[in-house]
N, C-alpha and C positions, 0 to 999 in steps of 0.2 A: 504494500500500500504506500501513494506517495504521501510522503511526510509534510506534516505543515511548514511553509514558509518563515522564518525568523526573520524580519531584518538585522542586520547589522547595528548597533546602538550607534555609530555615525552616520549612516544611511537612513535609519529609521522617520526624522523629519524630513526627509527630503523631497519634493515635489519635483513634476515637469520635466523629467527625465528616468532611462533603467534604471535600479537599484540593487546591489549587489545583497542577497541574503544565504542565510543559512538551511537549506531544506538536502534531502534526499540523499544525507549522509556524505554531502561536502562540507566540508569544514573550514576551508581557505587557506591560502599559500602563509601567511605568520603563523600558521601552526605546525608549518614546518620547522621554521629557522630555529627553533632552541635545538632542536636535537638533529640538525642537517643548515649547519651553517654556513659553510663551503659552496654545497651545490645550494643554497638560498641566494647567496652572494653570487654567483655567478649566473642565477637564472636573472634576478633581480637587474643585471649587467645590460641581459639580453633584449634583440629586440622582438622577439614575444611577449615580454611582460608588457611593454610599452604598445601594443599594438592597439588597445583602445584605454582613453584614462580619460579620468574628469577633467575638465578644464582648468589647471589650477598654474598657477603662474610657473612653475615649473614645469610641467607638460608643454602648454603652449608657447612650441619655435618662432611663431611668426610675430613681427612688430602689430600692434594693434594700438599705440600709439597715437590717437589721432591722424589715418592713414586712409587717405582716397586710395581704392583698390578701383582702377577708372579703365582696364583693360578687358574688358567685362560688358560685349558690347549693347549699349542700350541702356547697362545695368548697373549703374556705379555703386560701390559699397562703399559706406562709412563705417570704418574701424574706430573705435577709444574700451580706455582701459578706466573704470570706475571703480578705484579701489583695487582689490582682489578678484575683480570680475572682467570679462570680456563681453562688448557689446560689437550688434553691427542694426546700421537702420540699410534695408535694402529695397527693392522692390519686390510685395508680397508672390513667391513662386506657387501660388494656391490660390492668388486672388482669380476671380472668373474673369473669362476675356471683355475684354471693356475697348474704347477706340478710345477713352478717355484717356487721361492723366493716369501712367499706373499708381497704384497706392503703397505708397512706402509705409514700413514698418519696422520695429524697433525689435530683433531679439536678441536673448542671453546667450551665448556660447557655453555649453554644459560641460561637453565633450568632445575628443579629439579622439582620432581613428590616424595613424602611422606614428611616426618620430624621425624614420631613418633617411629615407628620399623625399616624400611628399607628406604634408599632415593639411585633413581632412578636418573642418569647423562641424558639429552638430548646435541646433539650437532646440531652445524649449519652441514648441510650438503653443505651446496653451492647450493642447488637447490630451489631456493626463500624461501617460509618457511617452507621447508618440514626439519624436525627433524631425526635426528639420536640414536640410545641409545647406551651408554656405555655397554660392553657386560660383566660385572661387577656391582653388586649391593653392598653398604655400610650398615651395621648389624649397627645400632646405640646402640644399648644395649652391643653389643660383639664390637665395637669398631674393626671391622675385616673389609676386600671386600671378598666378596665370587663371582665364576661366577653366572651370572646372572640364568639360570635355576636352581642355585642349592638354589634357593629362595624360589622355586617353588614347589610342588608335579610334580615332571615330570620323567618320562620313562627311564631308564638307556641310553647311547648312541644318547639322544636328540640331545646332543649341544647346538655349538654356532649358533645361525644363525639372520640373519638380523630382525631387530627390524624398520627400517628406514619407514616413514611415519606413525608410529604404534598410537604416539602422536596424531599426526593430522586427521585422521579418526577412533578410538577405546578409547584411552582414553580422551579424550575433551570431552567427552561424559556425565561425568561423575566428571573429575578433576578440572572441569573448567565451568564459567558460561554464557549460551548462546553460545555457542562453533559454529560455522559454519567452517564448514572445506574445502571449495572452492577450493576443487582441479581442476586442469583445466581439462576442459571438463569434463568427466565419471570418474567415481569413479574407479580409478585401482581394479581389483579383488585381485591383489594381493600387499597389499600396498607398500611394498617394492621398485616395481614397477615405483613409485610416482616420478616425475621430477620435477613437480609445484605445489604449491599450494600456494595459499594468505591468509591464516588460519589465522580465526581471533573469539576475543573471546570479553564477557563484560566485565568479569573480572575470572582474575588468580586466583585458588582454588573454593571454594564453598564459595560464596559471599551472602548477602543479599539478593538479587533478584533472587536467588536463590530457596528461600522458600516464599519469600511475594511476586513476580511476579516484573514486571518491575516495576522502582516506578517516573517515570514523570511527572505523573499525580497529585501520593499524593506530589508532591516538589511543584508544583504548586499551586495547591491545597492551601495548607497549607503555602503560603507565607502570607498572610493574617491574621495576632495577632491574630484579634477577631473570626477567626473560630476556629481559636486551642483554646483560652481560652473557646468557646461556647460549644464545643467539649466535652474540659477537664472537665469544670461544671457539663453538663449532663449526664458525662460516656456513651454520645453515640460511636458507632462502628464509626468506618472511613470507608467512603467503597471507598475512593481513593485506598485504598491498602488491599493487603490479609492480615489475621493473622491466621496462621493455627492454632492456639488453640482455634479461634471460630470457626470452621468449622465443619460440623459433622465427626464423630470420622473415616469414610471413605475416607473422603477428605485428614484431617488432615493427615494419615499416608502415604495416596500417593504422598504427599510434598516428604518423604522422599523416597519411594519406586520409584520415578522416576532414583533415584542412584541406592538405596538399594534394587536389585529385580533383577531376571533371566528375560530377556524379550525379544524381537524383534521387526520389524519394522512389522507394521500392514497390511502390504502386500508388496509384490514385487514390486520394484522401487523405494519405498518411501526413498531411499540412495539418489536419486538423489534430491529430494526435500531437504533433509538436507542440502545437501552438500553444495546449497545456500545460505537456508533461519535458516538452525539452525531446532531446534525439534520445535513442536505445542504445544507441553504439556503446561501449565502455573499452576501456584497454587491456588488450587479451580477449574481443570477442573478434570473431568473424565480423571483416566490416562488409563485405558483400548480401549478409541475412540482414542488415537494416538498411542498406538502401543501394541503388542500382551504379556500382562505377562504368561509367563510362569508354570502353573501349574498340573504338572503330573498326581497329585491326580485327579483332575476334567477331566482337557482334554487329558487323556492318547491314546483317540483315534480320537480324533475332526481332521476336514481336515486341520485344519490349523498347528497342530501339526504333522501329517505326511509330509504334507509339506514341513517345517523346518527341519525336520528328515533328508527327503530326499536328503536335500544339507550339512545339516552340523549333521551328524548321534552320535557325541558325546555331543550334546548338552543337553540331560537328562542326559546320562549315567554320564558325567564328573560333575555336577553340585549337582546331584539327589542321594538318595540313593531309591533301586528298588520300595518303597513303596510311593514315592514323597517328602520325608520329605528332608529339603535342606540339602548338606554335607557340603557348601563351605562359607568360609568367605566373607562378606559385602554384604549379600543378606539376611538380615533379615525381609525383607515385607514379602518373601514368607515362609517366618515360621510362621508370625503373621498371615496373611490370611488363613492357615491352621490351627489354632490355633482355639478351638474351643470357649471361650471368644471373638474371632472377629465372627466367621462365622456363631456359634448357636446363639447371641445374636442380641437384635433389634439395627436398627441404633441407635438409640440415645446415647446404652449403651454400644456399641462393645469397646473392650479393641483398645489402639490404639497405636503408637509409644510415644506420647506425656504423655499416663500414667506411663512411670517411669524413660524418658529420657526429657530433656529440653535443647532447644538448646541457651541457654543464662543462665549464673548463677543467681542465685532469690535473694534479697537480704539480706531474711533468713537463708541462706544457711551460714554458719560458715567457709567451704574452703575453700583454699584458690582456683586463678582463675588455675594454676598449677595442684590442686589436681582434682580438678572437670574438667576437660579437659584428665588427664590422666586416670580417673575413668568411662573414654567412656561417659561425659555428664549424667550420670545417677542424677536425681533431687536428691535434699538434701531427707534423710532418705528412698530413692526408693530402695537403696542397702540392706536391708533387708526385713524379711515376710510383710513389711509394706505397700511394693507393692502389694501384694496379698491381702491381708487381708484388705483394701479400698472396696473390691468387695467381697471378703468371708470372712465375717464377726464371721459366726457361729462357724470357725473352730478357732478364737479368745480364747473362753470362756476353751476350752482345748484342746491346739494344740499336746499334748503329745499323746492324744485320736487317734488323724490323724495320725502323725506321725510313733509310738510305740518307738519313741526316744525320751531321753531325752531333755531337755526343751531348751539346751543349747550346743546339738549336734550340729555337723553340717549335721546331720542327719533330726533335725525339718527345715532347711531351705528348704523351700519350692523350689527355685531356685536349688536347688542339684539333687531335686526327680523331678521336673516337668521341668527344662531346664538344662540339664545336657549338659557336654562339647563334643558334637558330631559330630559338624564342624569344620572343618579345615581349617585353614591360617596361613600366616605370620609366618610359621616356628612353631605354635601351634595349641594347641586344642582351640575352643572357645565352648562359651554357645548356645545350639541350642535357638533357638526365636521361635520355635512351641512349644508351650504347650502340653503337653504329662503327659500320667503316664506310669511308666516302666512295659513292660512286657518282657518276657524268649518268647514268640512267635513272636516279631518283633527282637529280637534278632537271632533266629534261623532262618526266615524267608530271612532278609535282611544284617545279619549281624553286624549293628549296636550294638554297647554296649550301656547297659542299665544304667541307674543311679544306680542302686543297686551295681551293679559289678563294676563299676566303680571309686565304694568306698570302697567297699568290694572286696580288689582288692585276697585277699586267698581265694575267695569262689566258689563257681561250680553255673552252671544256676539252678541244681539240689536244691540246698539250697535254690536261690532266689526264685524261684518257688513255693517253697511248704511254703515260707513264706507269698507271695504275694497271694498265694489263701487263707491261713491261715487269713491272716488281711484281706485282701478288696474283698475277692472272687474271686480274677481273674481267669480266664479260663488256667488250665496248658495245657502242649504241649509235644507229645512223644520226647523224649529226647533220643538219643544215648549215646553209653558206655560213650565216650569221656566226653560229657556234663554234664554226670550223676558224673563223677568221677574227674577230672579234671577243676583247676581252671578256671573261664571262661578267666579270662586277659592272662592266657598262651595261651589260644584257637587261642585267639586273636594273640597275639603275634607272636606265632609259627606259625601257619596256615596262617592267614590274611590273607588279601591283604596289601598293603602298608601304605594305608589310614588308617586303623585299625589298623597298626602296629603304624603308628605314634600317634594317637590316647592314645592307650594303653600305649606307652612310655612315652607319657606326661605325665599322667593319675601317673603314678609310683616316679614324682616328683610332684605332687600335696599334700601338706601339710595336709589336709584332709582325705587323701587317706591313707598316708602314717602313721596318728592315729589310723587311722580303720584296717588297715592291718597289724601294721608292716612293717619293709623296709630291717629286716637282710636278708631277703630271694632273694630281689629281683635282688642285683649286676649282676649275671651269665646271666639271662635272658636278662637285659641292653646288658650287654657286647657283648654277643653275636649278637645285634644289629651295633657293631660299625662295622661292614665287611658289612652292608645290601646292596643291590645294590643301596637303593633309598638315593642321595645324604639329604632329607631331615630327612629321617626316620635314617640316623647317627646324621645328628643334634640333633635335639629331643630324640634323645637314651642318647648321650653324656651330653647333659644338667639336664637331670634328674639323669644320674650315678656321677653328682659333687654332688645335692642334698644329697647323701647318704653317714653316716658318714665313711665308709670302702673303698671308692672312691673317698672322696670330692678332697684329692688331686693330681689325675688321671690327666694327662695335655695330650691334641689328639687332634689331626687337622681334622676333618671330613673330609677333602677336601685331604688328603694325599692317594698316590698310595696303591693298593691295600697290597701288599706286606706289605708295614709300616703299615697297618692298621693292618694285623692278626698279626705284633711284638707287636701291641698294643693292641690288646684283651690279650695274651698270657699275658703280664705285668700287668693288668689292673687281669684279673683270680687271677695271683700271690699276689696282692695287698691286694684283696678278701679274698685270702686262710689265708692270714697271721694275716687278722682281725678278721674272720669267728667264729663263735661261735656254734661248733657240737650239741651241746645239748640244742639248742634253740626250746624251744617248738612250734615255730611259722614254723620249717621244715615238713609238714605234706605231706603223699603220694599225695594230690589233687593239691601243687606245688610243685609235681616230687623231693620228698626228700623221702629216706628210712628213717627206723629208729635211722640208725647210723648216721643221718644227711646228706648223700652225696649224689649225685644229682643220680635218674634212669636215667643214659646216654642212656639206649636202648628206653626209653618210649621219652625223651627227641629228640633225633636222627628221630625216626617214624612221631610224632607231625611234625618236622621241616621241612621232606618228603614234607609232603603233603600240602608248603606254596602255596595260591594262588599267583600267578606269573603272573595273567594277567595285561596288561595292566593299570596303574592308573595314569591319569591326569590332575589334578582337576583343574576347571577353578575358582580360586579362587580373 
């Protein structure tokens, strides 16, 4: 039976936003730290804990200072700080369409959702605890507010549009531990919708009970000296409590994949069960018996997957690239479970999240709690081949043999060839989490770039091709002109889609890339990025054209009207022209340079023709 609700005696007065209580035998993360103050201390570090917190002057990154946030178009927000609190007067994102004057409105900022790259404003809406969002997100690296889609990979001509109840049924899911989101009565289809709700959680961010299951049991438990000293003696297990690093290597990573993963609810309705009692999942259960993960590769045709299709039809397409492998940031289970270290091997031995990541620093470990927190949790020495090389051993004795790079490329990293940066979020490329080796036929197939090209960023699929069956036999693929002749990163570039475009942009301010390749070549092709329609694919153009010494001192607002954007390609070209070096030998016909160094504008022009333009909206 579910147990009554306690609030928290600080939460207990609280109105106009979640509240964090005591029910259903969690007990919350300070009842760990007297007797686990090491791993309190370094989860406390992390950014999990920090992923959703009150609004309290220490959470909130962004200046709110008396601050026009006027990039926000149509929408300008008034930031000030009253006292210990955060305000903003904005225009209401709920009010009905009017042709009038919109109607500004004054609300509280409660809560904040990230810390690390972006931090996300919630307000009181006045309607018990249903939540609002600031239509504005804060860049904490760039120290900027951008509007809120333009965070996003999303659609020219999106907009603004109401975010309101979004907190309290879609991200508590996730942000937050044990989340029940109690809306009154039926779950609105459309949250926005949402009048009431009494949204209540165990605890703000990603808490302890989180990964070990609720812990009342082992509190109890363990009030008792002589069990903990009987315990500690024997090195026996606790089985008051989970510990997913003894779990077999399937359990263990679906601790994680209950966040980290494309999924759904395990059939129709089960929204309404949440909405009471919170998810079923716990750690150490099967997470596939409470609700449905998403796997394209496997179930591209199973009923449950047409299904899903059928109500919400961008749910592969935005997530998935066509061949199942994931596109989208924070959804690394379903890379690892496609990964074939999980899925060819036996339970005992399957790769798992806990082999190269650790969610508590060891006390081996030499960084500090900052660096291991900003370094995504990766264990002491996981960040290089050392992760691999635990399991493939053989390819130890002569890694240059595997390779055909040197020893001290970033060509032998194993992580560059077999998890190459192919997902996208948070305004970058990241590391795909399926294990792969590169081929020219999943490139051509799905468009993805391949680790080779991705490094090699002057070369044609034509080259990696005929190198990749050269070394390891891979099976080539008929190739067209373009392919044959033509760098693949302009393919990318020029043609793409957006995703690929941003991708490839990245890709061109990566440090690595940019040894392998050269970088005098690439300013024009950036640049011509800063007009793109997709408010992200100018970010990421613009951040890699600082990276490059003949533009680092380029200054552009991604977020400025069309018009100042092409004054600022035009200046940004000229900047170029005046550093440029004609007789660089790195200008070859394959990135669209003649002889005499200057760009084939007609081959340049045809390429750009033919950009794909559909639709890209990654649910990232």
């Amino acid at each position: 039976m579910m147990r009554a609700q306690t609030p928290r005696a600080a939460e207990d007065a609280v109105g106009g936003r979640p509240i964090q209580v005591t029910s259903d035998a969690y007990v919350s993360s300070d009842t760990c730290r007297a007797c686990h103050p090491s791993e309190y201390a370094s989860w406390r570090a992390s950014y999990h804990r920090t992923m959703t917190q009150v609004a309290t002057i220490d959470a909130v990154r962004a200046d709110f200072d008396h601050v026009l946030v006027s990039d926000v178009p149509g929408n300008p927000i008034e930031l000030e700080k009253r006292g210990s609190e955060f305000w903003a007067t904005l225009n209401d994102p709920d009010a009905p369409g009017s042709t009038g004057t919109p109607s500004r409105v004054q609300r509280q900022i409660v809560m904040t959702t990230g810390s690390h790259q972006q931090q996300a404003y919630w307000y009181r809406t006045g309607h018990s605890r249903v939540l609002g969002q600031l239509p504005a997100m804060y860049l904490i690296g760039e120290q900027r507010w951008i509007p809120r889609p333009a965070a996003f990979m999303r659609p020219p001509g999106d907009g603004v549009f109401s975010e309101t109840g979004r907190w309290n049924g879609v991200c508590i899911n996730c942000h937050a531990t044990h989340g029940k989101w109690m809306f009154d009565g039926a779950v609105p289809s459309n949250l926005s919708d949402a009048r009431s709700a009494e949204t209540t959680v165990a605890e703000f961010g990603i808490a302890c009970e989180a990964c070990h299951g609720p812990a009342s049991e082992h509190v109890r438990a363990n009030r008792s000296p002589l069990r903990r000293y009987v315990h500690h003696v024997a090195g026996e297990l606790d089985a008051s409590i989970i510990q997913p690093q003894h779990l077999i290597p399937a359990r263990t990573s679906e601790v994680c994949g209950q966040c980290h993963g494309v999924w759904n609810y395990s059939q129709r309705g089960d929204e309404r069960r949440v909405n009471i009692a919170g998810f079923l999942f716990r750690p150490g259960d099967d997470l596939r018996k409470t609700r449905f993960v998403v796997q394209p590769a496997v179930d591209h045709s199973s009923p449950t997957i047409t299904e899903l299709l059928s109500r919400d039809p961008g749910l592969v397409r935005d997530s998935f690239w066509s061949d199942g492998m994931i596109r989208v940031s924070g959804r690394e289970y379903n890379g690892l479970i496609d990964s074939p270290c999980f899925k060819d091997a036996p339970d005992a031995k399957k790769i798992s999240c806990s082999s190269c990541h650790t969610m508590h620093k060891t006390g081996d470990d030499p960084r500090s709690l900052e660096t291991w927190a900003d370094t995504h949790q990766v264990s002491a020495g996981m960040n290089t081949n050392s992760a691999c090389l635990q399991c493939h051993d053989k390819v130890r004795s002569n890694l240059t043999a595997h390779t055909r790079h040197g020893a001290t490329s970033t060509g032998s990293s194993c992580y560059n060839c077999h998890m190459p940066y192919t997902t996208y979020g948070l305004l970058r490329a990241l590391r795909s989490h399926q294990i792969s080796s590169p081929t020219v036929r999943a490139s051509v197939e799905t468009g993805r770039p391949n680790a080779c090209n991705l490094c090699h960023l002057d070369k044609t699929l034509s080259w990696t091709s005929e190198h990749l069956a050269d070394w390891y036999g891979t099976p080539t693929v008929l190739l067209n002109h373009d392919e044959e002749t033509v760098a693949a990163s302009l393919l990318w570039l020029l043609k793409g889609d957006a995703g690929q475009r941003a991708i490839t942009a990245w890709s061109m301010g990566w440090k690595p890339a940019q040894e392998a390749s050269g970088s005098g070549w690439m300013p024009p092709f950036l640049i011509g990025l800063l007009d793109d329609p997709y408010d992200a694919v100018r970010f990421v153009a613009y951040k890699s054209l600082r990276s490059l010494p003949a533009t680092k001192a380029f200054t552009y607002n991604f977020m400025a009207p069309h018009d100042r954007r092409l004054t600022d390609v035009g200046q940004a070209l000229t900047m170029w022209q005046e550093h440029r070096q004609a007789a660089d030998p790195q200008l070859t016909p394959a990135l669209l340079y003649d002889e005499a160094g200057n760009l084939n504008a007609e081959l340049l022009n045809r390429l750009a023709s033919q950009r794909d333009d559909r639709r890209v909206s990654l649910r990232e």
